[in-house]
N, C-alpha and C positions, 0 to 999 in steps of 0.2 A: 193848614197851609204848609207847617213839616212837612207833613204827609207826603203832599200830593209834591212837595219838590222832588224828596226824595224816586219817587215811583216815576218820576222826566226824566229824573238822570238814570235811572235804571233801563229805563225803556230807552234812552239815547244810547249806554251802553251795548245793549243787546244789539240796535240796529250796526253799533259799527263794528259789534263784532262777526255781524251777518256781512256786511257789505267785506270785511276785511276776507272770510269768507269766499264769495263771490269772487272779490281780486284774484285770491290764492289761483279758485279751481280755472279762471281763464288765462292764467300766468302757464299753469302748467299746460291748459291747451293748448295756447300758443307757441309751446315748444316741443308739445307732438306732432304740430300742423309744419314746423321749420323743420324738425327732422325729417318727415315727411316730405317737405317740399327738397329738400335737399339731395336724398335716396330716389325721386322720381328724376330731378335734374340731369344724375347720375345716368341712370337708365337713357335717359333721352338723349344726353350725348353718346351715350352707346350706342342706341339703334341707329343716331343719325350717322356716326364713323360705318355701321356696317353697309348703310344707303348708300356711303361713300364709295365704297369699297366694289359693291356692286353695280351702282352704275359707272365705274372708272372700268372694271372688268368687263361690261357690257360695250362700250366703248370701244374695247380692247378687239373684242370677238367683231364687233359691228366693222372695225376696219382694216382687220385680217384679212377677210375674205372670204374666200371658199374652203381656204384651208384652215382658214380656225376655228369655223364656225359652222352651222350649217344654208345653204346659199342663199338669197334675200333677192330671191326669183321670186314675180305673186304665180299663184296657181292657181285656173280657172275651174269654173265648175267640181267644187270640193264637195260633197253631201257631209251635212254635220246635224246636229239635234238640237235644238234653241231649247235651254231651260225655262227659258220665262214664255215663251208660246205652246212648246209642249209641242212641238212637230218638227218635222224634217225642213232643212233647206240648205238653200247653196252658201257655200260659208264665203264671202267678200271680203278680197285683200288677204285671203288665204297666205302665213310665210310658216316656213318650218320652223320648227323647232326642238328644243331636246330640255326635255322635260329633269328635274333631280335625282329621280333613279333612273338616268339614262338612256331612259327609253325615247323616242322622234314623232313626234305628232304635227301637226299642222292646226295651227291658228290664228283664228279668222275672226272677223264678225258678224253679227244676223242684220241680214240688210234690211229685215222691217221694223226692228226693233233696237240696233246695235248695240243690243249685249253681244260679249266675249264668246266665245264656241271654240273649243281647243275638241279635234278631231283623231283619234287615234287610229282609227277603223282606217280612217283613208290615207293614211301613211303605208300600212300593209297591206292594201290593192295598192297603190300605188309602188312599191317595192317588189309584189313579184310580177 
């Protein structure tokens, strides 16, 4: 009857040195997941300041004009190439644009599918 006390309280010992254990390693993951969460929060107000930023300069351009921006005249009959059909057609609601390195395309949508079509080809017939 010794015995077997002894060998409950061993075996009681073990388990709470396991559970104590267990505490430890979700203590510390819980304070991987806070830094974590914290370094992303980070980031998100940053992307959101730079959203800001460009749509406030978008804005800016959209109520310039002609002179600030390039003009928000639609243009018919555009030919453009739909990624997601894999063929030619006329790009709908055609407006200019000036792409990050500088360059002016026009972009539109695909009237049967309306995905995006940003058109480069037809900026340079249309130029000379």
């Amino acid at each position: 009857m010794v015995v077997a006390k002894g060998k409950a309280k061993r075996a009681d010992e073990a388990e709470a040195r396991q559970a104590g254990r267990k505490v430890a390693r979700l203590e510390r993951r819980l304070g991987r997941l806070t830094a974590k969460e914290g370094r992303l929060s980070r980031r998100l107000s940053k992307a959101q300041e730079r959203v800001r930023a460009v749509e406030e300069r978008l804005r800016e351009l959209r109520g310039s004009g002609p002179a600030g921006g390039p003009a928000a005249t639609t243009t018919t009959s555009v030919p453009g190439y739909c990624l997601r059909e894999r063929r030619r057609v006329t790009l709908s609601d055609a407006q200019p644009v000036t792409l990050r390195n500088g360059r002016t395309a026009l972009a539109g949508t695909c009237p049967d599918c309306g995905a995006r079509i940003v058109s480069m080809a037809a900026v340079r017939v249309a130029a000379t």
